[in-house]
C-alpha positions in Angstrom: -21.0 13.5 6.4 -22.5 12.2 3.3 -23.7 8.3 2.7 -23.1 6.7 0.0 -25.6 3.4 0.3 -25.7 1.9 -3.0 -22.3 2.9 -3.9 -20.8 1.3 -1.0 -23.0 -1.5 -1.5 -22.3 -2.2 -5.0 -18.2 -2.2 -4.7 -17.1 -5.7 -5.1 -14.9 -7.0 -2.3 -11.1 -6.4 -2.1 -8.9 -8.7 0.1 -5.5 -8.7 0.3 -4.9 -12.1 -0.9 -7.1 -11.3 -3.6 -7.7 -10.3 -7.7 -7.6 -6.8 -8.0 -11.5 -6.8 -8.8 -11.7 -3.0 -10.2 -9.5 -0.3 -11.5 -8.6 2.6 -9.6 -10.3 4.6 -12.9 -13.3 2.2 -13.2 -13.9 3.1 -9.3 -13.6 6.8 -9.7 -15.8 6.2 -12.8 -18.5 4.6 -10.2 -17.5 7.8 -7.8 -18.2 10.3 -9.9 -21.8 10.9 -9.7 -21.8 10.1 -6.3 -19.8 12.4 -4.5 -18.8 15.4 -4.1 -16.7 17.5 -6.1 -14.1 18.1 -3.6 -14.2 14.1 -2.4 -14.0 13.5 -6.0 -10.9 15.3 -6.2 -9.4 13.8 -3.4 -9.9 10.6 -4.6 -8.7 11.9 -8.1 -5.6 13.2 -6.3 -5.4 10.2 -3.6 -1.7 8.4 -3.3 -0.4 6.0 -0.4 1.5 9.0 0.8 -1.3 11.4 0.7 -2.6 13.2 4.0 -5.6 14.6 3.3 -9.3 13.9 3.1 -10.9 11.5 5.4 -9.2 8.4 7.2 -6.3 9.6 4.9 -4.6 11.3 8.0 -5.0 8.1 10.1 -4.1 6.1 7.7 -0.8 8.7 6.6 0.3 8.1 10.2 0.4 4.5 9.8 1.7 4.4 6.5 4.4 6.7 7.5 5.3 4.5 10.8 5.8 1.3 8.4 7.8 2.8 6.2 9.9 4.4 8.4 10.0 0.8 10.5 11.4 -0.5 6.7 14.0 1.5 6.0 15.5 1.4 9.7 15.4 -2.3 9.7 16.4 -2.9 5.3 19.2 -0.1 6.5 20.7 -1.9 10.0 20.5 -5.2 7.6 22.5 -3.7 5.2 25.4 -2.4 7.8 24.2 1.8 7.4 23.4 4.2 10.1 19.7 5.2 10.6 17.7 6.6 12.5 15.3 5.0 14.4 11.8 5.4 13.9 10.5 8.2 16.5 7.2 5.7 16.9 7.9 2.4 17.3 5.2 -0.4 17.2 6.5 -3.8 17.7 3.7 -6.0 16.1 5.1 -3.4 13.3 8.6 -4.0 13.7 7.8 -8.2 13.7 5.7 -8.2 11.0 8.5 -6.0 8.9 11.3 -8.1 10.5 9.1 -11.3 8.8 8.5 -9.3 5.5 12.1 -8.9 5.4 13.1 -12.5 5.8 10.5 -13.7 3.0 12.0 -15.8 0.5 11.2 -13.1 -2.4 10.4 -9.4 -2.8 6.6 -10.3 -4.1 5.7 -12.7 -1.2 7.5 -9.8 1.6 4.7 -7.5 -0.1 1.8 -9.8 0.2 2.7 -10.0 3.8 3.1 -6.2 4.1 0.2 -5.8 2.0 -1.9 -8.3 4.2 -0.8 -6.4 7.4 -2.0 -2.4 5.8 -5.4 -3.9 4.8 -5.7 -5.0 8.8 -5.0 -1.6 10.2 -7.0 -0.1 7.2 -9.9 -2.1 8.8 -9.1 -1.1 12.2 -8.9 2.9 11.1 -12.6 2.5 9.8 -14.0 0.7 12.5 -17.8 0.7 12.9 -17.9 3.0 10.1 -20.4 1.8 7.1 -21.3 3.8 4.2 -19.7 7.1 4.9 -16.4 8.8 3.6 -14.0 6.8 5.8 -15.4 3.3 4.4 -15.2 5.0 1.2 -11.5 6.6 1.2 -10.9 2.8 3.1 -11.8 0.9 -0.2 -10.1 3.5 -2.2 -6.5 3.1 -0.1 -6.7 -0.6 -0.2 -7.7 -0.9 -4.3 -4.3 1.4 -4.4 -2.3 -1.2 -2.1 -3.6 -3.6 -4.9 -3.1 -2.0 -7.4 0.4 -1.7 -6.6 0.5 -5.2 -5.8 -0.3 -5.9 -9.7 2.2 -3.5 -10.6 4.8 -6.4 -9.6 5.7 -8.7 -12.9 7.9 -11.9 -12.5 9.5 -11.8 -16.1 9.9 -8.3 -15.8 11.8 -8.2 -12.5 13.8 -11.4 -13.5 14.6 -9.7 -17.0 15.9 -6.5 -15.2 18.1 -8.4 -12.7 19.8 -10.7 -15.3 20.3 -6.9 -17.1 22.2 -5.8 -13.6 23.6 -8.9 -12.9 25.3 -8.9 -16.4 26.4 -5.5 -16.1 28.1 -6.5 -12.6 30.1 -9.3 -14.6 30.7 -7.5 -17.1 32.7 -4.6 -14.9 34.3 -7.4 -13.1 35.3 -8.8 -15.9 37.0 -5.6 -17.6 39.0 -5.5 -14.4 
């Protein structure tokens, strides 16, 4: 397992309540000459969905048990049959349960977003400067950075555009 001292070291922090410090491209920029090729195209290749390379798997499995925890509980709201997630957590289920009662869509993320950068924490452990602190920091800078992805005008100018279109076919009727 390869160390990566000073280009652990030299990351700035990430916190979930946080700036988005970095880009993803500025940190595989820093990762380049640092690790190996096949790291480097993991992280290259690296999603929230993904399942491979290292604490990916771990973190897959959690990933995979939240979202399936979402859609059963946005789906029950919403009056349609699911299935229940096969693994249920329940600090998972409350903290979705609370994500889905926030007052908006950006603050039910920060809470979810809050929550993945705890288990991401608990999935690297003791670990320091290694591949799993290193694939860490490069799940959560993508949790941020999808975080940023949210824009107020933007999500308030596309549901004035559907609400308008919903008057307007009620209207015509």
């Amino acid at each position: 397992m390869a160390s990566y001292y000073y280009l652990i070291a030299s990351l700035p922090e990430l916190r979930a309540d946080g700036d988005m410090p970095i880009t993803y491209s500025e940190f595989l920029s820093l990762c380049r000459s640092n690790v190996s090729d096949s790291k480097y195209e993991l992280l290259e290749k690296l999603t929230l969905s993904s399942t491979e390379g290292p604490l990916v798997r771990e973190w897959a499995k959690f990933y995979g048990m939240l979202t399936g925890e979402l859609n059963y509980q946005r789906s029950t709201a919403l009056g349609r049959s699911y299935s229940p997630p096969q693994e249920k957590d329940t600090v998972t289920s409350q903290v979705v349960a609370g994500a889905l009662s926030a007052k908006n869509p950006l603050e039910a993320e920060k809470i979810l977003l809050e929550y993945e950068f705890e288990n991401l924490d608990a999935i690297m452990g003791l670990h320091v400067f290694d591949d799993y602190v290193l694939f860490g920091y490069a799940v959560k800078l993508k949790l941020l950075e999808r975080l940023t992805s949210f824009d107020r005008e933007k999500g308030r100018d596309e549901f004035k555009s559907l609400f308008d279109g919903i008057q307007r076919r009620v209207y015509s009727l």
